[in-house]
N, C-alpha and C positions, 0 to 999 in steps of 0.2 A: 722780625717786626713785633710778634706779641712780648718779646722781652723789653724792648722799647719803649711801647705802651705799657707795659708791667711800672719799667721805671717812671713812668709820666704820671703815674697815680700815687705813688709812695711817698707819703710825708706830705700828703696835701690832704686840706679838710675837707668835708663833704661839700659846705657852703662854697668853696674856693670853686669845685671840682662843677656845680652844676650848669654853669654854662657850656664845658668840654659837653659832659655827661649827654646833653641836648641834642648838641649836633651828631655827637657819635651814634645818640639812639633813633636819631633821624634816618642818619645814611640807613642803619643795622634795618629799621621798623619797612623802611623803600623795599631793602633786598627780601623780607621777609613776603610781604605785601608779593611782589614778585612772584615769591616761589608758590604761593598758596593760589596763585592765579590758576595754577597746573594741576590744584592738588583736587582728587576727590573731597565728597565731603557728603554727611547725612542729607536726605531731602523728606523724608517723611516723617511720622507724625513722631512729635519729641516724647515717645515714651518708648519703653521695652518692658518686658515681663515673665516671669516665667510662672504658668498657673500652678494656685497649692492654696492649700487649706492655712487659716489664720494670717492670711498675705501682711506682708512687712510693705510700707511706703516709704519708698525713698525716693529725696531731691537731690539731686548731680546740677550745680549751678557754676557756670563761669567758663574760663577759657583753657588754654590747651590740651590738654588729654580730653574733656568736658565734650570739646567740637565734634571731635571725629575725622579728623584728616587722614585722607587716604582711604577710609571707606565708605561705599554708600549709604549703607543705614545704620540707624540706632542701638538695631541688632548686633549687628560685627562690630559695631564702635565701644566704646564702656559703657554705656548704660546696660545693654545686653549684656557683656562680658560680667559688669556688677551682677544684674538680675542672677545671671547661673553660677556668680560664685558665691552670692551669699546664701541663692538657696540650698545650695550643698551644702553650705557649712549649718543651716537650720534645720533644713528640713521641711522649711515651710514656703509660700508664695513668696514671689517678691514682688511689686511694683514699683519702675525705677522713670520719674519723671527728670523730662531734660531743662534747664532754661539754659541755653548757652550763647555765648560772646565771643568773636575771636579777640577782642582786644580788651576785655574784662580785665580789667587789676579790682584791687581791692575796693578803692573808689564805686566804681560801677558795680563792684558784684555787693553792697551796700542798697542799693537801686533792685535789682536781679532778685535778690531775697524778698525785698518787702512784694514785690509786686508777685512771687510764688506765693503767698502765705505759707509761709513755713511752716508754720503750727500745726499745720494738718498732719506732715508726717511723723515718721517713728523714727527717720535719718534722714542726717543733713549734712552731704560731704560738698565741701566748696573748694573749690581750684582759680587760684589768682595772680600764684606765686611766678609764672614764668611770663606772665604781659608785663608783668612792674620789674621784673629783672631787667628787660630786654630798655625798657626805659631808665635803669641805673636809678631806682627810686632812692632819694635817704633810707637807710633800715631803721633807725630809732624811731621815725617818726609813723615808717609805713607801719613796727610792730603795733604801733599804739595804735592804729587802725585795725591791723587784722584783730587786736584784742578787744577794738570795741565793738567790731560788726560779730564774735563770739559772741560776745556779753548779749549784743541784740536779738541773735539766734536765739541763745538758749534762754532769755528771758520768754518766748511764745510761747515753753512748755516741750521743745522740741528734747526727748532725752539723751540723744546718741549723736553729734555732732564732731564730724573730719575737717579737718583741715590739709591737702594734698600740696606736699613739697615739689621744687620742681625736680625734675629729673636732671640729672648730668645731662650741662648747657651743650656738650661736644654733642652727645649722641641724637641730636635733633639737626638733620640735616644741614640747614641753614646758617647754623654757626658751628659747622666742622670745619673751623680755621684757627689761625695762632689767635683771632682775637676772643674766639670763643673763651680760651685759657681763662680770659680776664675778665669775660662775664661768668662762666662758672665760680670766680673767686664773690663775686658778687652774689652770686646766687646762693653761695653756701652763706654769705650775712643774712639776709633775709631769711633764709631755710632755720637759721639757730633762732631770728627775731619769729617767726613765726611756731617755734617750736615753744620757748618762753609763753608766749601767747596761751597757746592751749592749756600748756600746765598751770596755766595761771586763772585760765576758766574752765578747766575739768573737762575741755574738750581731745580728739585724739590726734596726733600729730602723723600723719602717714608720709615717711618718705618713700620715692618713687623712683627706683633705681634704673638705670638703663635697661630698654626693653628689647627683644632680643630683635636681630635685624635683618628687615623685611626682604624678602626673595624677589626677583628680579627688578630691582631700582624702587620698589614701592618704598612711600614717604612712612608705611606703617601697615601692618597686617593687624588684620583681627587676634592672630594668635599673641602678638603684641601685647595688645588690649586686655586678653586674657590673663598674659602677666600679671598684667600693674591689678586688677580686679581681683586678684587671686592675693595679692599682698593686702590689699583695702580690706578683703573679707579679713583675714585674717588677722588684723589691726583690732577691727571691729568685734571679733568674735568674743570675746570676755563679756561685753555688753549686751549683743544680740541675742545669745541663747539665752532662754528663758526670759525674753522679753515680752512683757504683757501688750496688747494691743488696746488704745485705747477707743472707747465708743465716742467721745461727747464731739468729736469735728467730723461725724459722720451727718450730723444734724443735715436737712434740705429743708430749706425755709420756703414756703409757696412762689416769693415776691423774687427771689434768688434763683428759683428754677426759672420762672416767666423770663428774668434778664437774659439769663444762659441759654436759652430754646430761642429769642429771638437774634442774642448774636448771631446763634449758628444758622438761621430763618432754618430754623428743620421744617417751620410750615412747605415748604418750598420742593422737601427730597419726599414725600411720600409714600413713591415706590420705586425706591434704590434698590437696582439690582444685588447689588454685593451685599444689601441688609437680608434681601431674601434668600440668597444663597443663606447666609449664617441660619436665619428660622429655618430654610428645608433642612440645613444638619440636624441641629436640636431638635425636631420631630422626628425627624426621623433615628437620631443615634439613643431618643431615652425613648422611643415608639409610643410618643405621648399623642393625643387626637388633638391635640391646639399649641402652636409654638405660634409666640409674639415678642417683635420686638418694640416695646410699649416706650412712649413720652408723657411723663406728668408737668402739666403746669396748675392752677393754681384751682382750677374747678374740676378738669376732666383726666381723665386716661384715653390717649388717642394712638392707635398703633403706626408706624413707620414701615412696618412690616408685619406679615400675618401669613400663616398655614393653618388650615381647618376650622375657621373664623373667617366672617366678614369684616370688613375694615371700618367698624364701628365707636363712636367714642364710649367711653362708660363712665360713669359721675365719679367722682374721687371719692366721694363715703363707700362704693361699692369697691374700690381697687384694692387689689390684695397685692399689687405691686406697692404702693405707699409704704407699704410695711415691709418692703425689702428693702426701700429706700433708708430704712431705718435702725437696717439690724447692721451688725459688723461686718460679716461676711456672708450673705446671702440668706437663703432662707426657704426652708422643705415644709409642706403641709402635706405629709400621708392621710391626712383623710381628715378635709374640710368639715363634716360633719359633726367630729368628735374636737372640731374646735374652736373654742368661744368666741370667737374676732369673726368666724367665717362661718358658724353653722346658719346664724340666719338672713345671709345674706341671698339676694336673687340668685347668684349666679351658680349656689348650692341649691336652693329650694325649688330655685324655678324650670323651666323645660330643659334648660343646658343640663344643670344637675352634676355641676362637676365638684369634684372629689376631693383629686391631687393637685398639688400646686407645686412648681421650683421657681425659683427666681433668683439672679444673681445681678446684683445695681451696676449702675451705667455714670458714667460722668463727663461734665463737660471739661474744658482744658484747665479753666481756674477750680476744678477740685467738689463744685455743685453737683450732688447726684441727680439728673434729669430723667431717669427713666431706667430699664432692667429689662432682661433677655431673661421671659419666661414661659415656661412649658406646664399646659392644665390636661388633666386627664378625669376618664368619668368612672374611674376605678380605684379605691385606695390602694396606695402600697403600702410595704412595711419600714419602719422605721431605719433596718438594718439596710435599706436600699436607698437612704437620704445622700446622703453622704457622698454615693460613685456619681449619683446625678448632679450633685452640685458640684463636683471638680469638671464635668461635662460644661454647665452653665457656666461656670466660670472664664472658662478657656474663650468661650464663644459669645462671650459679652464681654472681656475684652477687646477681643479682635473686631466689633460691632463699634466698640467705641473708638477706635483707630478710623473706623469710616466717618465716623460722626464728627472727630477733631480736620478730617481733610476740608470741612466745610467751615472753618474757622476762618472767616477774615482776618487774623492775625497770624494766621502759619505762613499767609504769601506775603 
């Protein structure tokens, strides 16, 4: 049968071939539709991470490897398997944002980017190539798509930009059959149209080789995932080491926090359990006298969470959270006293009389930093002790902000 159909294609032109091409990607798109009925798939908050010092952002937009099929979370899926392999290969954090499509081609993942702002991150790997195969797209015409949604990427300033081939059409369940033969022939056009592409905008062409295959009938294991993330890192590696992180899309603009606190109505979660588990850790793992986990909008600092504090608002001229909103990667005051932003403020001068400060910023889903998981103490410490407490803050202002994106009207 697939040599049949082999001969049904040969010696006819694209234009001739698009009505076959239709119906064929009709039946193919039914059975796929189908199989995904059965399949796992991510349900929680579209990010992964691995904590570390000078954290790297990255965006994972579009469809197949992107979704996560066959595992529950974000974690076992590629973004997690990214996050731990690029931080192996740096050294440094990673943050790996999801926006994903089962049926993303190029078209939509054009849509997918503008609506991420891309801008904001340091990497931008987009996956499109195996929903436009399965539909038999033109390659001339789709190249000159992927080439232009490149060009749009990396016109935001974004400097490290993927572009992910599809994998060998066989080794995806659903077309392990003779017809697959003649979609992978197709999929290697497209894979060369999308390889021209990159070279042609300085972005990097990752092909995605068959991943090894999953123990007892699973559609895809995490260790899968691991694979293909372990070939991506190391695509990327020329670029990533010794990449500077840039400050200027860390900006929170007062009027941008207010939108982003009301999407999420945080007025609404006040005293979330799971936030105050997160502050009893932080008090208790840096044995600070006050762990918060703070909200700014556009006058006040109002906590969401509190240990050794009442649940008080405090003016935004007095917050020494604003200024973590503002630094790159968090931020240690050993001893508020000897520093100019905070020696004469209340909350140094007056009965609290505190000292120490950490903070590490908090964000909403579109990338707005709304607030920071911060621990004060009425003791200075020494400088050489900043550092283990902000990988602490870190870890646990992430995980704080995974609570805060569950309240997102947009995640259901």
């Amino acid at each position: 049968m697939g040599a049949v159909v082999r001969d049904t294609f040969e010696g006819v032109d694209d234009d001739r071939l698009s009505a076959w091409r239709r119906l064929v990607a009709r039946v193919r798109l039914l059975r796929v539709a189908g199989v995904r009925q059965g399949l796992a798939r991510p349900a929680d908050s579209p990010q992964a991470f691995v904590a570390g010092r000078s954290s790297l952002r990255v965006l994972l937009a579009g469809s197949g490897p992107v979704v996560g099929w066959g595992v529950g979370s974000h974690d076992l899926g590629l973004p997690g398997a990214v996050a731990r392999a690029v931080a192996a290969t740096t050294g440094r954090g990673v943050v790996v944002d999801v926006v994903a499509d089962p049926s993303a081609g190029v078209r939509r993942l054009v849509h997918l980017v503008r609506s991420a702002d891309a801008g904001r991150y340091d990497v931008v790997i987009l996956s499109g190539a195996l929903a436009d195969v399965v539909r038999m797209v033109e390659p001339t015409r789709w190249g000159e798509r992927v080439e232009a949604l490149l060009r749009q990427v990396r016109a935001t300033g974004v400097p490290i930009v993927a572009w992910l081939g599809a994998q060998p059409i066989r080794s995806v369940p659903p077309f392990d059959d003779a017809f697959g033969s003649v979609v992978q022939e197709h999929a290697e056009r497209l894979n060369r149209a999308a390889a021209a592409a990159c070279r042609a905008t300085g972005a990097t062409f990752v092909q995605l080789p068959s991943s090894p295959k999953a123990e007892g009938g699973r559609h895809r294991s995490p260790a899968g995932y691991l694979f293909w993330a372990r070939r991506i890192a190391d695509a990327l590696a020329p670029a990533l080491i010794g990449h500077a992180i840039e400050d200027e899309h860390h900006v929170s603009e007062p009027e941008d926090r207010v939108a982003a606190i009301e999407r999420l109505r945080l007025a609404e979660h006040k005293r979330d359990g799971r936030l105050a588990g997160l502050v009893g850790t932080a008090q208790r793992t840096l044995g600070a006298e006050i762990a918060m986990f703070t909200v700014l909008d556009d006058r006040a600092e109002w906590p969401l969470a509190a240990v050794g504090a009442s649940l008080t608002e405090i003016p935004i001229e007095q917050s020494a959270c604003l200024h973590t909103l503002q630094a790159p990667d968090g931020m240690v005051v050993p001893d508020a006293e000897q520093d100019e932003r905070f020696a004469s403020s209340a909350l140094v001068t007056g009965p609290a009389h505190l000292r120490f400060y950490a903070g590490y910023p908090v964000e909403a889903p579109d990338g707005t930093r709304i607030g920071a998981m911060c621990v004060f103490g009425r003791t200075p410490r020494r400088a050489s002790e900043s550092e283990g407490d902000l990988d602490v803050l870190r870890e646990l202002a992430l995980l704080a902000q995974r609570e805060l994106w569950r309240w997102d009207p947009a995640a259901s």
